[in-house]
C-alpha positions, -999 to +999 in steps of 0.1 A: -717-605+791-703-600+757-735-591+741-744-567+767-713-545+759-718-550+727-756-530+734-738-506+753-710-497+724-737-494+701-759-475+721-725-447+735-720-447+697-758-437+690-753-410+718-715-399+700-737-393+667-768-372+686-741-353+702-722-344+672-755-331+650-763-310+682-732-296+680-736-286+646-774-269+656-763-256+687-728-238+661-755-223+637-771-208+667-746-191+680-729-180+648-768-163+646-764-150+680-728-134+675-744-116+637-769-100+663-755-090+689-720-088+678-704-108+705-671-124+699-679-156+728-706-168+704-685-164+673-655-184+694-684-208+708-703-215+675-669-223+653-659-244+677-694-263+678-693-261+638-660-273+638-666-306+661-691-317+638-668-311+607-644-328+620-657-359+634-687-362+608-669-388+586-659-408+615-690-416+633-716-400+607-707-416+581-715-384+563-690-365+537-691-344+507-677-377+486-704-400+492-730-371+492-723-370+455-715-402+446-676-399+440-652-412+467-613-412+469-603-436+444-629-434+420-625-399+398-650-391+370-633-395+336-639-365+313-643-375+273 
């Protein structure tokens, strides 16, 4: 019984992480949508999409600016 919700934590995590990179598409569409048309729902609605994935991208993405370029929190680049 264990194992089994271990396969469903993995699997409601999997799902977490699809749902956050949609989130982040589904943003840049409507920040398109609102330079268009000019409507101030899709620039509410896309920031907030963009901002879930900001937010939450380090947590279950595993994704950052840090590690995209090789530097992380206690490690700084000495300068000679």
């Amino acid at each position: 019984m264990k194992k089994n919700n271990k396969i469903e934590e993995n699997d409601r995590i999997e799902l977490l992480k699809l749902a956050i990179w949609f989130n982040l598409f589904i943003g840049i569409y409507n920040l398109y949508i609102f330079n268009e048309m000019n409507s101030l729902f899709h620039l509410v609605l896309g920031s907030a999409n963009v901002g879930v994935w900001v937010f939450f991208r380090e947590k279950y993405l595993n994704f950052s600016l840090s590690t995209l370029f090789g530097t992380s929190k206690g490690n700084k680049i000495e300068e000679k």
